[in-house]
Structure formats: C-alpha cells, structure tokens
BAMI-6970 format. One record per residue: residue in one letter; z, x, y of N, C-alpha, C, O in turn. Coordinates in Angstrom, 2 decimals. Each point is the difference from the previous one (the first is absolute). Example, Ala and Ser with C-alpha at 12.3 -4.5 7.8 and 13.67 -1.06 7.14 Angstrom:
REC residuo     nzz     nxx     nyy    cazz    caxx    cayy     czz     cxx     cyy     ozz     oxx     oyy
REC       a    7.80   13.19   -5.69    0.00   -0.89    1.19    0.00    0.90    1.20    0.66    1.04   -0.02
REC       s   -1.38   -1.39    1.07    0.06    0.82    1.19    0.73   -0.77    1.09    0.17    0.51    1.11
END
This chain:
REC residuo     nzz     nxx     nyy    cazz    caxx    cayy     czz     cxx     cyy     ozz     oxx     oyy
REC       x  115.33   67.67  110.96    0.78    1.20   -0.18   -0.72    0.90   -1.01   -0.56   -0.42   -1.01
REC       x    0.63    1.54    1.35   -0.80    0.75   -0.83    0.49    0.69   -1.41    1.02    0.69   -0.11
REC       x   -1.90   -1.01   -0.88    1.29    0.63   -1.21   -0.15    1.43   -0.06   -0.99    0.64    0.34
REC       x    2.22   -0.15   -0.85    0.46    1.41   -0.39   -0.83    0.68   -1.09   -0.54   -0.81   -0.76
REC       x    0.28    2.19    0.46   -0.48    0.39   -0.74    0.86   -0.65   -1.71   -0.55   -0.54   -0.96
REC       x    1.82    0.83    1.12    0.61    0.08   -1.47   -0.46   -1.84   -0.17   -0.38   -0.39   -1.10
REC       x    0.47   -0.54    2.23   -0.41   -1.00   -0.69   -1.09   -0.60    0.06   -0.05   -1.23   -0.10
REC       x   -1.28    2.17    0.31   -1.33   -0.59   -0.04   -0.42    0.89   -1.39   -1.13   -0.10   -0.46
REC       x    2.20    1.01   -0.16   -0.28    0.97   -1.37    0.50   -1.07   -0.81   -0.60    0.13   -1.07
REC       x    1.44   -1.24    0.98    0.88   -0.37   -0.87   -0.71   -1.45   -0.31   -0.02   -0.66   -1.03
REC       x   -0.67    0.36    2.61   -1.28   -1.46   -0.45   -1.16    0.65   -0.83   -0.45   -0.43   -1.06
REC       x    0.04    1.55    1.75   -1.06   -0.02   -0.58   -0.09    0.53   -1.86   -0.91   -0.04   -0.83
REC       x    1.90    0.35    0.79    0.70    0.05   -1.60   -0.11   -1.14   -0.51   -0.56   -0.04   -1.09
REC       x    0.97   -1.10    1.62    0.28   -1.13   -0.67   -1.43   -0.26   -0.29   -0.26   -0.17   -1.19
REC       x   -0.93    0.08    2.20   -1.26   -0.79    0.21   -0.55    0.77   -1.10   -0.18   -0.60   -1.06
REC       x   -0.12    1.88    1.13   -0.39    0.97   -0.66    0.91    1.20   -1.17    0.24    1.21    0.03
REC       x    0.04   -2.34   -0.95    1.34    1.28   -0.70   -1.06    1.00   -0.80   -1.15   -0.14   -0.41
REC       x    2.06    1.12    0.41   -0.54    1.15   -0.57    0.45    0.39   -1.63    1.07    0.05   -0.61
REC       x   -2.46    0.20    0.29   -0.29    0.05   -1.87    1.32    0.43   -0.29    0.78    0.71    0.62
REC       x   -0.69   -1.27   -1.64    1.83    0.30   -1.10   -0.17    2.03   -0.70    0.86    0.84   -0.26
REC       x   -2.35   -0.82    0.20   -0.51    1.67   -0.60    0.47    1.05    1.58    0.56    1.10    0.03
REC       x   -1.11   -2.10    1.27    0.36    1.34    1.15    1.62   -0.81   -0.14   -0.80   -0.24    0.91
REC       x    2.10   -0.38   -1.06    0.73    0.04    0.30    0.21    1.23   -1.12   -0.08    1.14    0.45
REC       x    0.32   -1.30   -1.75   -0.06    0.93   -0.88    0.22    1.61    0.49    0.99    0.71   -0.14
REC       x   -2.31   -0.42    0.78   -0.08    1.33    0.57    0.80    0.55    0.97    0.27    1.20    0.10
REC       x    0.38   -2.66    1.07    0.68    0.62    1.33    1.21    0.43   -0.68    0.51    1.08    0.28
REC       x    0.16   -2.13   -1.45    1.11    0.21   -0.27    0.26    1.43   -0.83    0.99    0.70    0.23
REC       x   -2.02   -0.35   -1.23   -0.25    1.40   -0.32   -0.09    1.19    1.11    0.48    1.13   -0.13
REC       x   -1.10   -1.54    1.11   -0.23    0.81    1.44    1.69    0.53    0.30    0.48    1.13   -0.13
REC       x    0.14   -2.38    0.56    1.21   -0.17    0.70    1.49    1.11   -1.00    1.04    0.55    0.36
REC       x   -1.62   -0.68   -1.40    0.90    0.86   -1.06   -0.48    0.96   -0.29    0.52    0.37   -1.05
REC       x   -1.30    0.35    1.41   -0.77    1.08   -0.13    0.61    0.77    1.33    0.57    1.09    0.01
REC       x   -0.73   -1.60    0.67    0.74    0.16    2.11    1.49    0.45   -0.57    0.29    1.19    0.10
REC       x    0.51   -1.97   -0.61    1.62    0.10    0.05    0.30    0.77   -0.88    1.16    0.38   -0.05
REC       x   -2.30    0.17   -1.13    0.26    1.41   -1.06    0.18    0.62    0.98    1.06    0.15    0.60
REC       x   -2.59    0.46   -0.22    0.10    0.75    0.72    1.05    0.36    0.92    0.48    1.09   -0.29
REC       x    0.07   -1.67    1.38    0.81   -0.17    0.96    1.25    0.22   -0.48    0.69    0.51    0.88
REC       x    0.08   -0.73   -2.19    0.87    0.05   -0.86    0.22    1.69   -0.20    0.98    0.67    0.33
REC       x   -1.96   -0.32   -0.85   -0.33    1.28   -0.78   -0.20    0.95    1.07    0.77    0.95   -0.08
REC       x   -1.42   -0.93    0.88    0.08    1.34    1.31    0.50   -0.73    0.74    0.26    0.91    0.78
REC       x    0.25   -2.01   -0.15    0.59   -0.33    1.20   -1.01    0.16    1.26   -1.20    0.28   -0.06
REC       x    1.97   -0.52    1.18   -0.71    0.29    1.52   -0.18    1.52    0.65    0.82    0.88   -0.25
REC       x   -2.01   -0.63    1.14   -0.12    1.59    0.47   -0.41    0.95   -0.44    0.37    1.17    0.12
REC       x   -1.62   -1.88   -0.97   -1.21    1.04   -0.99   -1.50   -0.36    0.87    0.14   -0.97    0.74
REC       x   -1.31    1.50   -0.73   -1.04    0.12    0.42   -0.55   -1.21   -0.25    0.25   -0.38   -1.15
REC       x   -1.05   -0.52    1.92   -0.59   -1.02   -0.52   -0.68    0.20   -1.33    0.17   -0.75   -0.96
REC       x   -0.99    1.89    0.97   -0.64    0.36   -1.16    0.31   -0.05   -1.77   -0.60   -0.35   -1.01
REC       x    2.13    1.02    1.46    0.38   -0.15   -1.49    0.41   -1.26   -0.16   -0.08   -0.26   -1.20
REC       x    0.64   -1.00    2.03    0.15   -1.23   -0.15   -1.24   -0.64   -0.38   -0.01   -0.97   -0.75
REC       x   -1.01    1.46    1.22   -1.36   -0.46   -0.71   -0.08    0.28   -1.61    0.24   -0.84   -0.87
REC       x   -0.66    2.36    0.64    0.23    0.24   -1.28    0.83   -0.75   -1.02   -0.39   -0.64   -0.97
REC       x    1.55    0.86    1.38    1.35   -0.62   -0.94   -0.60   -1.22    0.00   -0.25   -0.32   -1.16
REC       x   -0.22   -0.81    2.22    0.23   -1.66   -0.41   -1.41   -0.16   -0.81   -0.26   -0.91   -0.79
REC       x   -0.69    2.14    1.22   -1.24   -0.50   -1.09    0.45    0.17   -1.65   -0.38   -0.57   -1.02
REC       x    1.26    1.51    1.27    0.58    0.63   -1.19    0.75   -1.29   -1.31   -0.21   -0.11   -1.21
REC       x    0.96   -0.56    1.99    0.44   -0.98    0.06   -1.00   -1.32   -0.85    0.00   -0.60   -1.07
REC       x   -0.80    0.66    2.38   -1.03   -1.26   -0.36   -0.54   -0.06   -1.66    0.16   -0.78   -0.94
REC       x   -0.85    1.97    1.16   -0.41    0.60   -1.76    0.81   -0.42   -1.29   -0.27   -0.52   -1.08
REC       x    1.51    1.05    1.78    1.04   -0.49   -1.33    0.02   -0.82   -0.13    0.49   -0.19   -1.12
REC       x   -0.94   -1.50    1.98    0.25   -1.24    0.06   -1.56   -0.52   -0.51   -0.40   -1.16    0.06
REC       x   -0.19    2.05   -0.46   -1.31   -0.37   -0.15   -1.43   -0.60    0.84   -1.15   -0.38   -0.22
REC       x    2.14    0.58    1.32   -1.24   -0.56    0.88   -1.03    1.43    0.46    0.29    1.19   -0.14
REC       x   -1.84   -1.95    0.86   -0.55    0.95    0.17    0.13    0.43    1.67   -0.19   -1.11    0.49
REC       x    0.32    1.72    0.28   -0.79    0.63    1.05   -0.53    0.94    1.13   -0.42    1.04   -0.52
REC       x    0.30   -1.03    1.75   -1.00    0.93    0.14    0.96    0.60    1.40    0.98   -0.71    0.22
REC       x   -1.06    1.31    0.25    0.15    1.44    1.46   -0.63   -0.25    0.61   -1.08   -0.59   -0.11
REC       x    1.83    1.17    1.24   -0.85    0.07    1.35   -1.44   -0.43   -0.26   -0.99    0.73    0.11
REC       x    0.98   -2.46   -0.59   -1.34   -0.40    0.05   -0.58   -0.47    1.45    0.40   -0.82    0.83
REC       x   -1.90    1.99   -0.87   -0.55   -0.54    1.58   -0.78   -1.61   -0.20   -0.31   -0.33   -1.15
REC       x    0.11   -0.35    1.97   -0.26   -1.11    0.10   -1.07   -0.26    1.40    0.35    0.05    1.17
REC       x   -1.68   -0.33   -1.67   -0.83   -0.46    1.11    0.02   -1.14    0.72    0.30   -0.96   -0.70
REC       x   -0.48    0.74    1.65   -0.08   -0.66    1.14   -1.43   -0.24    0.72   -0.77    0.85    0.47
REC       x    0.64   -2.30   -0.52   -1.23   -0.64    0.68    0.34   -0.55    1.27    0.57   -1.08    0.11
REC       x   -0.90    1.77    0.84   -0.12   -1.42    1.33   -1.35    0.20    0.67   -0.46    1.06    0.43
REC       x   -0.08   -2.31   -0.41   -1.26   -0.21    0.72   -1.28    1.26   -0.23   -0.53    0.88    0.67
REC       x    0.44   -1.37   -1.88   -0.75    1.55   -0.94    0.01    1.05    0.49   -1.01    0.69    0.11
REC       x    2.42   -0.27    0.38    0.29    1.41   -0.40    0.87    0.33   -0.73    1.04   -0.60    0.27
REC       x   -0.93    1.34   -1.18    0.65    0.70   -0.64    0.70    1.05   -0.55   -0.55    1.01   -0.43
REC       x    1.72   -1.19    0.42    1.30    1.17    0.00   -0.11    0.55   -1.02    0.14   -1.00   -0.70
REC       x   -0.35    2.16   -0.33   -0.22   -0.30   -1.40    1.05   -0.03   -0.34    0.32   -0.67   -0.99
REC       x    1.12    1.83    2.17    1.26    0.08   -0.80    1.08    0.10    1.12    0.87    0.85    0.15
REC       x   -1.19   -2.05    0.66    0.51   -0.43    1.54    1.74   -0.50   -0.63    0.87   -0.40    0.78
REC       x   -0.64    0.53   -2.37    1.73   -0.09    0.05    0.25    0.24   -1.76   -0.31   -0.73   -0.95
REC       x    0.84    1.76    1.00    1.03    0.33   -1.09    1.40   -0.99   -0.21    0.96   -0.26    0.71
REC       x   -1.55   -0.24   -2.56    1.60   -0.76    0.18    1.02    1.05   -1.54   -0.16   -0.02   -1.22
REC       x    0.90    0.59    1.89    1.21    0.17   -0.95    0.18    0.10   -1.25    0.46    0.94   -0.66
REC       x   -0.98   -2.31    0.24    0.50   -0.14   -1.66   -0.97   -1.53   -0.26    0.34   -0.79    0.88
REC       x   -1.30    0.24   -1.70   -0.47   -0.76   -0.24    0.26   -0.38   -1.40   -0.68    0.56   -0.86
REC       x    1.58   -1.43    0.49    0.51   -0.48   -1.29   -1.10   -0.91   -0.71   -0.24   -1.14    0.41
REC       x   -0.33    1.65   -1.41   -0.82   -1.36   -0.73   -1.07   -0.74    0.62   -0.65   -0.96   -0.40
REC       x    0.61    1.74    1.66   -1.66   -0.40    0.55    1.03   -1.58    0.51   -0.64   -1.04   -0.05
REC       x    1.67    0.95    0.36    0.96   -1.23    0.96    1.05    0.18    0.81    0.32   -0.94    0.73
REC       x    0.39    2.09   -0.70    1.45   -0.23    0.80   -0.77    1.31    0.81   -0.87    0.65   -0.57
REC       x    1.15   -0.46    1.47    0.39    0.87    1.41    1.32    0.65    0.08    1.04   -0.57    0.35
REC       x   -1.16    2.00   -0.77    1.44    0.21    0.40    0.28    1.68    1.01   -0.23    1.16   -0.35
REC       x    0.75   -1.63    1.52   -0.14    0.70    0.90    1.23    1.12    0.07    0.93   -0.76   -0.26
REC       x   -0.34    1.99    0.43    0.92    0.68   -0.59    0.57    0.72    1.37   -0.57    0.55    0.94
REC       x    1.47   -0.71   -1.13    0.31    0.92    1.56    1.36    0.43   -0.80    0.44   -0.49   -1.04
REC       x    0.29    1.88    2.09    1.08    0.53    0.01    0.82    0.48    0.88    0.48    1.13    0.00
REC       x   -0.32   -1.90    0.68    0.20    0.57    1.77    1.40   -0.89    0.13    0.22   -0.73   -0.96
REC       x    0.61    0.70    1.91    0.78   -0.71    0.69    0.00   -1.08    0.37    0.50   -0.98   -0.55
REC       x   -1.23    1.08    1.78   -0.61   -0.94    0.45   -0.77   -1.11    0.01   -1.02    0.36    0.59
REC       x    0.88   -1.69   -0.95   -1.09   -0.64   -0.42   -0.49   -0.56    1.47    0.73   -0.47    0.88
REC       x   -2.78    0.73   -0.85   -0.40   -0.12    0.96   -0.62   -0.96   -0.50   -0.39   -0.22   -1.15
REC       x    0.28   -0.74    2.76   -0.50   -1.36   -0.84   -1.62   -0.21    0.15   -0.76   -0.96    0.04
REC       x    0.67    2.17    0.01   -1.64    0.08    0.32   -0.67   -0.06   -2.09   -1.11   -0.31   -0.45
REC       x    2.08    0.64   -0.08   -0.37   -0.12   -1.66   -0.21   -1.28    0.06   -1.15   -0.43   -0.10
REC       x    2.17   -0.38    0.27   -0.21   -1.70   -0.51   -1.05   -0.41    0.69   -0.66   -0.87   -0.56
REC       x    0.28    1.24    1.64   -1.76   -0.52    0.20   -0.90    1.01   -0.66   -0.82   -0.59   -0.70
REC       x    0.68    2.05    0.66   -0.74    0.26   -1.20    0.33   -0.24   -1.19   -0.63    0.89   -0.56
REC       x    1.42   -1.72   -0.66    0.03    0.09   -1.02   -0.83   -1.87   -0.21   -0.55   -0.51   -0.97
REC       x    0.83   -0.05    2.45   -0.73   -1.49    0.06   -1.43    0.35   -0.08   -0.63   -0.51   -0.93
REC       x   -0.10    1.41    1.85   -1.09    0.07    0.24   -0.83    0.70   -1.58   -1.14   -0.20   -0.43
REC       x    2.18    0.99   -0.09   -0.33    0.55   -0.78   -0.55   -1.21   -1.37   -1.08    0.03   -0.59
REC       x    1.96   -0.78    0.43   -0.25   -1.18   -0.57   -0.74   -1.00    0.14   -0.33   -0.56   -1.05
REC       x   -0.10    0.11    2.12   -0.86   -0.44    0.09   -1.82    0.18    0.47   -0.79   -0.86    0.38
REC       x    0.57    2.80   -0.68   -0.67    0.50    0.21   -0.53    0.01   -1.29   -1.20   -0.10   -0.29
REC       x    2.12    0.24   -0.44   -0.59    0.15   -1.40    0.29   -0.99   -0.97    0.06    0.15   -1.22
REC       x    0.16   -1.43    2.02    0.22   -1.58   -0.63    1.09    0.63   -1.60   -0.43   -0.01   -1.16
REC       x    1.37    0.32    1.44    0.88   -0.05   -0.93    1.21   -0.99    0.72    0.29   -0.12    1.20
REC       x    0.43   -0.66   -2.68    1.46   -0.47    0.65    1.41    0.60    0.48    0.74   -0.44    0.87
REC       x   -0.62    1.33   -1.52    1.33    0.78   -0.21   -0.11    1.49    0.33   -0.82    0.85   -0.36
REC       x    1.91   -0.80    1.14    0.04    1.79    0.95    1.76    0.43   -0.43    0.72   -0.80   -0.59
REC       x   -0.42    1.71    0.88    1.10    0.19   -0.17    0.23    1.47    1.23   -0.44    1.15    0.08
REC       x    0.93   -1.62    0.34    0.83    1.40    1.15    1.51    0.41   -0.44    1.06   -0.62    0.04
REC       x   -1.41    1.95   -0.50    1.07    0.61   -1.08    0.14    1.03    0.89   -0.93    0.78    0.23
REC       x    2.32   -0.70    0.45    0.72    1.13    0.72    0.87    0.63   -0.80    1.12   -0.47    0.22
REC       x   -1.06    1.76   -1.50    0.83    0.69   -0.37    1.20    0.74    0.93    0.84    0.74   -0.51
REC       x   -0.87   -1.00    1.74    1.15    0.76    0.70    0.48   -1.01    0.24   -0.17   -0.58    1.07
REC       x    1.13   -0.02   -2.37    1.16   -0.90    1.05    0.99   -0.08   -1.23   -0.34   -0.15   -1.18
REC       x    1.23    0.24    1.52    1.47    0.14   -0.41   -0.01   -1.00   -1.26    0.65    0.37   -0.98
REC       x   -1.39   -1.74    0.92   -0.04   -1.27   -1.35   -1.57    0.01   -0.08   -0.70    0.08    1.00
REC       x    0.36   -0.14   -1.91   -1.47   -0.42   -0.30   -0.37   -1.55    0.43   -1.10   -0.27    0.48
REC       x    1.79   -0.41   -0.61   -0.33   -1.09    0.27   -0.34   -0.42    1.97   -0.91   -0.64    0.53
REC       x    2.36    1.50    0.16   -0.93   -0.13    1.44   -1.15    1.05    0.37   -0.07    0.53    1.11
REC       x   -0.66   -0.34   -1.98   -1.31    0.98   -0.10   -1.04   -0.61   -0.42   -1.06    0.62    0.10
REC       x    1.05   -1.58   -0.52   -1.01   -1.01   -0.49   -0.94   -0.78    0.59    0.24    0.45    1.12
REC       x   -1.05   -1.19   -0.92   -0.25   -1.33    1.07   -1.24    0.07   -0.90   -0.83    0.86   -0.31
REC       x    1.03   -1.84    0.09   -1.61   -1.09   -0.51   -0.40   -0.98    0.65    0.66   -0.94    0.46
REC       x   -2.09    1.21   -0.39   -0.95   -0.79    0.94   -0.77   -0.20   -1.02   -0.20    0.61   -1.06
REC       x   -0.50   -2.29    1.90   -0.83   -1.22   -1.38   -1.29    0.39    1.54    0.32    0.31    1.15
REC       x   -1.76   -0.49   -1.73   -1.14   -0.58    0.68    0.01   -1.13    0.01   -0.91   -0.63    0.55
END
C-alpha cells in the first residue's frame, strides 16, 4: 500500500529530525504569519503580505531574503534563475506567500520541488486570504 504524503513527512521526521535552531525559526516564521494576518486581515495584494511578514521577521530578528532567484542544474545545463522563491528565512525555511481564494494544489508540488531543489528541510505555504490564519498555513518537511 502506498504511503500518503502527510505520512511519509511524519517518518521521514522521525528518521531525519530537524535541527532544534530550524524548529526555532518555523515557529518564529508561523507568528510572524498570524501578526500579520491579525493586523490587516484577508483581501490585500500578495505584495503587501510580503512586505508586512518580512517586516515581521526583522522584528523577530531573523535574517532574510525576496524574491530570491535560485539556479538550476540538469544535465549541465543551466537555469541561472529558472525559480524565484518568495521569502528565504536564514538561508533554511522556504516560505511561499499567496493571497488568493483558492488554494491550487499545484503550490504543494512547487513548494516540494522547491525544497528539494535547493536541499532545504522546511517550506511553509502561507495563504493570507482566509478567514483563520491557521487554515492558511501548511508545512512541508524534505
């Protein structure tokens, strides 16, 4: 029988747990998300949900970076900037930002690929348009 994503994320946690410094950061991440979301609510531009949660991050002391492009190798060729990710926390978490309605599940395979493109553990798919912060959330492990 073939296992499920949520429980081939939850073995491979166990086999491979992740540093107590990146838990540190998601949980700073994750409260940085529900300021925000608190404070303007749902039905603002992705953009300023960007701004505001970097805004956020800073105050929490962490460092990081924007629409960082990210190169890509396959079979020596090379993409130099074949994918922009969002928000890059501390050179470890992935955090992908949307504001839409809708969640398309075409993110949760780019925020996987995204992760394991750039051998990080931790992604976060943060939908500011939803009524609770918390069903806006989803964390994904490599």
């Amino acid at each position: 029988m073939p296992q499920s994503h949520e429980n081939s994320k939850v073995h491979k946690e166990k086999i491979y747990p992740v540093s107590e410094e990146t838990e540190r950061i998601a949980k700073l991440i994750v409260d940085a998300a529900y300021t925000v979301h608190k404070n303007l609510g749902p039905g603002l531009l992705e953009k300023v949900y960007e701004i505001c949660f970097c805004h956020e991050l800073s105050k929490r002391g962490l460092n990081y970076k924007r629409q960082l492009p990210v190169r890509i190798t396959y079979d020596n060729l090379i993409f130099e900037e074949a994918l922009r990710l969002d928000v890059m926390v501390e050179d470890a978490v992935i955090c992908e930002l949307k504001a839409l309605e809708t969640v398309n599940p075409v993110w949760e395979a780019q925020i996987i690929s995204h992760l394991r493109l750039t051998d990080k553990r931790i992604g976060f798919l943060i939908n500011f348009n939803v009524p609770r912060m918390k069903d806006g959330i989803r964390r994904f492990i490599n």
